[in-house]
N, C-alpha and C positions, 0 to 999 in steps of 0.2 A: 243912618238916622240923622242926616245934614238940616237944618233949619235952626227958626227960629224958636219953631213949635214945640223942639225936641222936649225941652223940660219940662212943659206942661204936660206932655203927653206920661212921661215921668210919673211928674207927681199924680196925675190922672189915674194912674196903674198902679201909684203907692197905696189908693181910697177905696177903688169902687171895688174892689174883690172880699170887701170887707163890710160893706155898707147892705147886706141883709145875709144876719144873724143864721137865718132860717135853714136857708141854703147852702150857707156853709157849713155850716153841722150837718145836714144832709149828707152832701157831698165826701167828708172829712170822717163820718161814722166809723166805717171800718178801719182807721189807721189808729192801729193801738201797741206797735210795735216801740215807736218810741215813746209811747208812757210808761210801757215796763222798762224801757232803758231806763228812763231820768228814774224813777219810783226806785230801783234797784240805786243806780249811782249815788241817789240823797243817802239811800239805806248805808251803805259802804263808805262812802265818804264822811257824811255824818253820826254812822256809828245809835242810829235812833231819832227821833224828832228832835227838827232844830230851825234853823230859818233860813230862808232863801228868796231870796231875790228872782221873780220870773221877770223877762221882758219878753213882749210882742205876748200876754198873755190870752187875746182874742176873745172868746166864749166860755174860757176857762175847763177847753178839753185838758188841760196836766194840770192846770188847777184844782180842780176839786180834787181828782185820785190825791196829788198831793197831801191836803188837806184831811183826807180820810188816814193817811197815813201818821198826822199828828202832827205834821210838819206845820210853823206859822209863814207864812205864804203873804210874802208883796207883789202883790200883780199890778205889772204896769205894760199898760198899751195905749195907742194913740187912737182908737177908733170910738167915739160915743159907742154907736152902736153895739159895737162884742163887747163893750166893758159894760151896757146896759144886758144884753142876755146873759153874763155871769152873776151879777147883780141877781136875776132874777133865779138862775140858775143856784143863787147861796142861800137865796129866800128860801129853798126846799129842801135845802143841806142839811137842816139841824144847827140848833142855837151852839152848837162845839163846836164843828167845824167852820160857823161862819164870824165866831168870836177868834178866830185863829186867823181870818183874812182881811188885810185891807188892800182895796183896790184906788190906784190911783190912774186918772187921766195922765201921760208925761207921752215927751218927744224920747226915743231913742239916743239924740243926738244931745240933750241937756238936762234928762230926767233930776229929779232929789229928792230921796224921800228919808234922807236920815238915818243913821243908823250904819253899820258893818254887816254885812256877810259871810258865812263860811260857803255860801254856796249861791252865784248866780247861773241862773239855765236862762236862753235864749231859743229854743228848742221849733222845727219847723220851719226850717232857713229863713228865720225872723232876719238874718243881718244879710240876707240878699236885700234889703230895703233898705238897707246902707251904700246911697250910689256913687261915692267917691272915697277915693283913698282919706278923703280929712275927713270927710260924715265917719267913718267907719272909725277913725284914730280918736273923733270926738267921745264916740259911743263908748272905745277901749278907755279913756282916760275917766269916762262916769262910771264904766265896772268898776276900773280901777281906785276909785275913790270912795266906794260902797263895798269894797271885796275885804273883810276879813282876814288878820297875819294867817299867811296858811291856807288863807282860800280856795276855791277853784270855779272859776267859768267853764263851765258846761253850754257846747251850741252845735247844731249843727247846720250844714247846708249842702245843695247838693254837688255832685262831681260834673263839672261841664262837659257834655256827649259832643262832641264833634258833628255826629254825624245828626243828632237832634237840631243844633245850631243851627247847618247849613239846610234843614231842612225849606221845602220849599213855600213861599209865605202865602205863593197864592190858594193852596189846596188845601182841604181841611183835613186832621188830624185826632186820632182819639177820638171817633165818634162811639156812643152811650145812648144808650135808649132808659132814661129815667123817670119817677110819678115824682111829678114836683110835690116836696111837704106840705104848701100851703093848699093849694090849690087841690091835688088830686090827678092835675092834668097831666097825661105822659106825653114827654119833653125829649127830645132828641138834644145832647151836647156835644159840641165840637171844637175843635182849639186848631191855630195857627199864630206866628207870631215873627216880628220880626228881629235881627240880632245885629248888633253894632259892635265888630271885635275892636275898635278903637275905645269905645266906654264900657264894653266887657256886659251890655245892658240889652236882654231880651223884653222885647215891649208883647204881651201876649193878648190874643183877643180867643174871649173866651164866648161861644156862641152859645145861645140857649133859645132851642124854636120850637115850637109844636108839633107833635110826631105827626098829628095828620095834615099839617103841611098849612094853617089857619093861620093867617098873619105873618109880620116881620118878623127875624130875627133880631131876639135881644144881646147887644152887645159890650159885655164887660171888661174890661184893661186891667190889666195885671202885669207889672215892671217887675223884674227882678237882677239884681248884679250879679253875674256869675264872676265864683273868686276859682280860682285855679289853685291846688297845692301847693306846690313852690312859693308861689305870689301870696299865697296866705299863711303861711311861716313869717314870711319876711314882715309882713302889715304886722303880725301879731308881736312879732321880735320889736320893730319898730316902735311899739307900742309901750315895751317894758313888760311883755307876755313871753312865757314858755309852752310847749306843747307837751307834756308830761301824755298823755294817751291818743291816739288819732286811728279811729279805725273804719271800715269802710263800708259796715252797716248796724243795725241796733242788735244784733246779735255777737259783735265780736271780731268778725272779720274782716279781716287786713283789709289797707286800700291798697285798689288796683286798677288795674284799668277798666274795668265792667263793674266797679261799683258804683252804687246809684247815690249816695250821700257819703258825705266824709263830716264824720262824729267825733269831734274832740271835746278834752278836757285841758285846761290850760291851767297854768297858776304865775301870780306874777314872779318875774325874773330876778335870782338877787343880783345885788350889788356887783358892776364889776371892781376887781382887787386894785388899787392906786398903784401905780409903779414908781 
């Protein structure tokens, strides 16, 4: 990923997978594995409704369940866009649950919205959009200043495949045969991408063209950090972070090597002893 171009392309990948609402709820419908994760963990952790801190809240897919659950819910994301479909999305919630939410526009890396937490989630490998060891210690140190004595940050992301990485960038991958929501039109998707093991940063281009073959392909960018285990201990240690749970899917199980995300719960680290 050698240029000058490199970080534009970056930040280009940090926006546009986010900038129509539509399709990404489309897209994202069927994943509701980790909304019973986090919906259970607020449960257990906070013992009944209470307050939490969400970041990279997007269209408010954990949002609302949240919400219904009685919990008061700070959603904060960087995108007009999904913070305007949540918005609309609270419009239809009922006067309870959207007197329980306030949404604010913030960066990941400088958010403030006031207030302690006993509970931030970060949920949907939101902190792959954290592309440097200091973006990501930035991010840790605004938990850390919004986390509640006793707290815990909840996030996950996913396990870096090897054999996904070196995938090859000229061939298309995960092709889908889908009816676009807005339109009606069915949509052939496809993805390739390429991987930088020096900045740990998959630049991804996500294809989206006409099943009967009608015009160009549209094409969308999608950057993500891949953090490795080891290497995310260490960031989070560094940070003033412990790993109190880490497991290797929303069900429970271990990570290993064929796990497709690595699920933790963190709390800050105490004090070490003077000597």
């Amino acid at each position: 990923m050698p240029g000058p171009s490199a970080g534009l392309l970056v930040d280009r990948g940090s926006r546009e997978h986010y900038a129509d609402a539509d399709l990404y709820d489309h897209e994202y419908r069927r994943r509701r594995d980790d909304v019973r994760y986090y919906r259970a963990l607020a449960q257990r952790l906070l013992g009944g409704p209470g307050r939490i801190l969400e970041l990279g809240c997007g269209s408010g897919r954990l949002t609302l369940p949240l919400l219904r659950d009685g919990h008061q819910v700070v959603a904060v994301d960087g995108s007009p866009t999904m913070l305007a479909a949540l918005e609309r999305r609270l419009g239809r919630a009922g006067a309870a649950a959207r007197g329980r939410a306030r949404v604010v526009e913030g960066d990941l890396r400088d958010f403030a919205v006031g207030g302690r937490f006993p509970l931030v989630i970060a949920a949907f490998n939101v902190l792959e959009h954290l592309y440097t060891r200091v973006e990501l210690a930035a991010c840790l140190a605004r938990v850390a200043a919004h986390l509640a004595p006793g707290g815990h940050l909840a996030f996950d992301v996913q396990l870096p495949d090897p054999r996904w990485l070196a995938r090859d960038p000229s061939r298309r991958w995960a092709r889908t045969r889908f009816t676009h929501p807005r339109t009606g039109v069915p949509m052939i998707y496809s993805t390739n991408h390429d991987y930088d093991p020096v900045s740990q940063i998959a630049l991804i281009r996500l294809y989206y063209e006409r099943a009967d073959g009608r015009g160009r392909a549209r094409v969308v960018h999608l950057s993500q950090r891949k953090y490795f285990p080891a290497e995310l201990e260490g960031l989070l240690a560094w940070s003033g972070f412990r790993i109190v749970e880490r497991r290797g899917d929303f069900h429970g199980a271990p990570l290993t090597a064929g796990a497709e995300s690595q699920v933790l719960v963190c709390a800050r680290a105490g004090r070490r002893p003077r000597r």
